[in-house]
Structure formats: structure tokens, C-alpha cells
N, C-alpha and C positions, 0 to 999 in steps of 0.2 A: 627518590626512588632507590630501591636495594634491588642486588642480587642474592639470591642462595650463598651457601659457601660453596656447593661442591660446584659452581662455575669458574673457582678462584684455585691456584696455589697454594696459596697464602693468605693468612690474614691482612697482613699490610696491603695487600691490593685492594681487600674489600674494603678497607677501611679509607683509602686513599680516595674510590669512586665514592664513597658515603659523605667524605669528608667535602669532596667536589661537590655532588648534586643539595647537599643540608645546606650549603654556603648560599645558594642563589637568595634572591630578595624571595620569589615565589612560595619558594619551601619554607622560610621564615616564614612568610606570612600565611601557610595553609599549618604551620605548627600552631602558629598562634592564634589561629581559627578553630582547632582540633582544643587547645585551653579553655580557653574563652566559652566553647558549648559545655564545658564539665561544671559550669556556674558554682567555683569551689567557695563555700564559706570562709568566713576570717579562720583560722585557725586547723583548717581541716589536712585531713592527710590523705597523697592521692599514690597509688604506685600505675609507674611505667612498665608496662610487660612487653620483656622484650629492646632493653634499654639500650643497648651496644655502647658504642662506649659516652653516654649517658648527657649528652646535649640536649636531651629534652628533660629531663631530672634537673641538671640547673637551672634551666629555661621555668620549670615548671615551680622550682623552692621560691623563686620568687611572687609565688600565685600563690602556695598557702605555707603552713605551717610544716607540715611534713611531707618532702619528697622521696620515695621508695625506687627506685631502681632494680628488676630482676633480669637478669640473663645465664641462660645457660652456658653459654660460649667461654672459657677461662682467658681467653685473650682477647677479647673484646673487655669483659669484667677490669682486668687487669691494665688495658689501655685507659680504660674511664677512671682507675683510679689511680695513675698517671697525673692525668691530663685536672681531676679535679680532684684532690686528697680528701675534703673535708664533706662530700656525698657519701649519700648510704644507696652504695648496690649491692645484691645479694646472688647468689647462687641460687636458681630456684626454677622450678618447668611451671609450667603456666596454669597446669591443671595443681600442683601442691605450692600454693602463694604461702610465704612466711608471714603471713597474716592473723591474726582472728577472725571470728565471723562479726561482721558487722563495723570491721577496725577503720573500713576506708570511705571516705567519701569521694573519691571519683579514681576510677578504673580507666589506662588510655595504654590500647595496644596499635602500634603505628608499622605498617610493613611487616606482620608477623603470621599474621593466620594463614597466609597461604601456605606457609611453612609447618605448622601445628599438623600432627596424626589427627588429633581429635578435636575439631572447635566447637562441637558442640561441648564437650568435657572442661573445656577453658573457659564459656561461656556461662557452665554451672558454678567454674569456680570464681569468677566477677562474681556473680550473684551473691555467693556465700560471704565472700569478702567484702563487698559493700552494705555500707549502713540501710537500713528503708529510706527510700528517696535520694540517694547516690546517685551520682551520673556515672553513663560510661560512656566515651568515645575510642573508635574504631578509624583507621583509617589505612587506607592500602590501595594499592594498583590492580587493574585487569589486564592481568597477562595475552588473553586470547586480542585485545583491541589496541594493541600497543602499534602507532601508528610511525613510520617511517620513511621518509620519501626518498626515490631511488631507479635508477634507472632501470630494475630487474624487478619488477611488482612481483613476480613470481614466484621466483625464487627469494624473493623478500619474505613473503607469505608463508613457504616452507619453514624458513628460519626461524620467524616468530610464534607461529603454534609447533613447532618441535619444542622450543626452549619452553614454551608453556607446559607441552606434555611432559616437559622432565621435572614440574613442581606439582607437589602432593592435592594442593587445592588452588589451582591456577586464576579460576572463578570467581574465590568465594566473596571478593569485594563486590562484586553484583548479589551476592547474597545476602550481605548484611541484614536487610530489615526483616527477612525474613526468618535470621538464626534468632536475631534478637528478640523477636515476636516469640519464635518457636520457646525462647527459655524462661519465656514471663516477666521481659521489660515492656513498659510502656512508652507512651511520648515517642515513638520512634521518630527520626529526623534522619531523612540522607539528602547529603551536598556532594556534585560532584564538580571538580574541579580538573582544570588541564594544565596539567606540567608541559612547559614547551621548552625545549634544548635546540640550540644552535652553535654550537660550539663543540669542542674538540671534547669535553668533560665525560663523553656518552662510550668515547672509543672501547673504553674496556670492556664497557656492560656489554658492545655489538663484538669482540671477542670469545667472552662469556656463550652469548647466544651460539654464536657458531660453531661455539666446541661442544655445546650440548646437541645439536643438532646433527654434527659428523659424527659424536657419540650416537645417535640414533638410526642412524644409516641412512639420513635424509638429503644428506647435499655431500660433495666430494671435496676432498681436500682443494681443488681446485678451485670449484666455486665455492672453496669459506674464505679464498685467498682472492679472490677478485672482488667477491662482496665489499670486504674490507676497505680495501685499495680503494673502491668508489669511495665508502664511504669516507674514509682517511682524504682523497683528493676534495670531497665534498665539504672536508671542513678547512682543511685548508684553503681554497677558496669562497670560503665563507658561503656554504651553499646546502649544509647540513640540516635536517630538519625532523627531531622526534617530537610525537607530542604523546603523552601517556594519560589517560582520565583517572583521576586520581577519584576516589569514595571515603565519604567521610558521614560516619553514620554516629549519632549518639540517641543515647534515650535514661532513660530512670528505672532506676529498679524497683 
């Protein structure tokens, strides 16, 4: 699971929460579900939209021939090629891929559409970029359902559709099948799956939330400092509990 940037500071924060929730077995293994549906041929070339700093690019070089990596972020970009020298990520917005038409055989954008102005406009541009009969897979959170137990349901509730209404398509991972339909893929397929956190790893994202929230004039600096506090006590006592429904859509062009 991701945050925005404008919940962070810094880069290194977000990258530090990305680097925490990617590490769990779970995440691994709905990455490796989100592969696996792209049915990439021996040799094929697939780009990641929306790479960060590009764990699922080398994850994914080992499933075909050529891995692509795009992000727009320069420090994200710049971390991934850090951390892995010999990957190809590029600079690039989602709607203009460094592609040809037809170049790729499988298209995988993971945690980004809710963030995108236009998904329809990215979903034209999958299209263009993949071969006839390309897979694409989609995968991302619903913000409005992000579930978290707590002794203030209430003011829980606040928090959670505030931090939704401060992302451009909070939604749209419940929309999937129907953008994909909308842009003339077939075989549609959605999986939803549940990310569950019990540990301390969530702290920053419920930060995140809070600050976007007091940014909205929804809760008072007092209750984004109590919230906390539970939650912070909560996990210190091993008593913390998110669970996020993760969507995981693929189909064929």
C-alpha cells in the first residue's frame, strides 16, 4: 500500500513506508499474482507504470526478456537506480510511454491510478503500447474502505474519507473493470485481495491521513493527536489492526 506524496515531507519518508509495507510476505505474494496474470511470453517486454523506485522491474526482468520502468518522480527514479544500476527506468507520464505502438506485451500499473488526472487517457495509452493480445494488469487500493479498528469509529471515519477526498480518484480500484471494458479490453478479470497490518509499519501512513484531514478542516489538532496516540499505544501493545482491500484487475487488449 502507498501514500501520495503531498502526505509526506520528503521522499525518504515515503520511500521508507513503501519499503516497509513491499517487504511483508503478503505484498510479495499479491506482486507475484499481479505477474503471473500478465502470462508474459519467453522473450516479451513488459513496462511497469509508475515504478518508484523499481522493485517490481526486477521482480518482473526475471519473468521476461525486457523490463521497462516509468516514473515521473526524479527521486524515486534516482533511488531505483541507486539501489539497482543495471535496470532501465525512465522518465516518462503514463499517458506519453517511451514506447512504440505495439512494443510491449504486458502493461502493469500497481498503486498509481488513483493518483493519474486522466485514467482514462493512460488506459488509451496501454492500449497503443501493447501488442494484439497483451496483457494488462492493474492493481491498487480503495481508499473510501480502508478499514481500521479503534476505539473512536467516528472520528476514525472522518479521517479516512477526508484522506480519500484529498486523492484525485480515491475510487477508481472499484472501477477497474469497468475503465477496462470502457477502453476495448477483453477477458476482464478482478481479484480482490486483503492487506492486513498489525504492526507499527502503518504509523506513518495514519500521520499521512491526519495531516490531510486537519488540512481539510475535518478533525482538530487535538483529535489528530489522540487518534495517533491510540493508535501508537495500539501497536505498541500489539493491538493494531488495518486491513485495506486491495483490486487486482487484468484483461487483454
Amino acid at each position: 500500500m502507498t501514500e501520495t506524496h503531498t502526505a509526506y515531507t520528503d521522499t525518504d519518508t515515503l520511500i521508507r513506508l513503501l519499503d516497509a509495507a513491499e517487504a511483508m510476505p503478503a505484498a510479495a505474494a499479491l506482486r507475484a499474482r499481479s505477474y503471473e496474470v500478465l502470462r508474459l511470453p519467453p522473450g516479451a517486454t513488459v513496462v511497469d507504470v509508475g515504478c518508484g523506485t523499481a522493485r517490481a522491474v526486477v521482480e518482473l526482468a526475471e519473468h521476461a526478456a525486457q523490463a521497462i520502468g516509468v516514473d515521473l518522480d526524479p527521486a524515486m527514479l534516482a533511488a531505483a537506480r541507486r539501489r539497482f544500476p543495471d535496470i532501465d527506468v525512465r522518465a516518462a507520464d503514463a499517458t506519453e510511454l517511451p514506447l512504440a505502438d505495439g512494443q510491449a506485451h504486458g502493461y502493469r500499473a500497481d498503486k498509481v491510478y488513483h493518483v493519474l488526472p486522466d485514467p482514462h487517457a493512460a488506459l488509451a495509452e496501454a492500449r497503443r503500447v501493447l501488442v494484439p493480445g497483451g496483457r494488462i494488469a492493474l492493481l491498487g487500493q480503495d481508499w473510501d474502505t480502508l478499514v481500521i479498528d479503534s476505539d473512536q469509529p467516528e472520528l476514525t471515519r472522518r479521517i479516512v474519507h477526508a484522506r480519500a477526498d484529498s486523492i484525485p480518484h480515491p475510487r477508481v480500484a472499484r472501477a477497474y473493470r469497468n475503465l477496462l471494458l470502457d477502453a476495448g479490453f477483453h477477458d476482464v478479470d478482478v481479484e480482490v485481495h486483503t492487506a492486513l497490518f498489525t504492526d507499527a509499519s502503518m504509523l506513518p501512513m495514519f500521520v499521512g491521513h491526519t495531516a490531510a484531514a486537519q488540512q481539510a478542516g475535518v478533525i482538530t489538532g487535538d483529535e489528530a493527536d489522540n487518534w495517533i496516540g491510540e493508535q501508537t499505544r495500539r501497536a505498541q501493545d500489539d493491538r493494531l489492526l488495518v486491513a485495506v482491500p486491495m483490486f487486482l484487475a487484468s484483461a487483454t487488449r
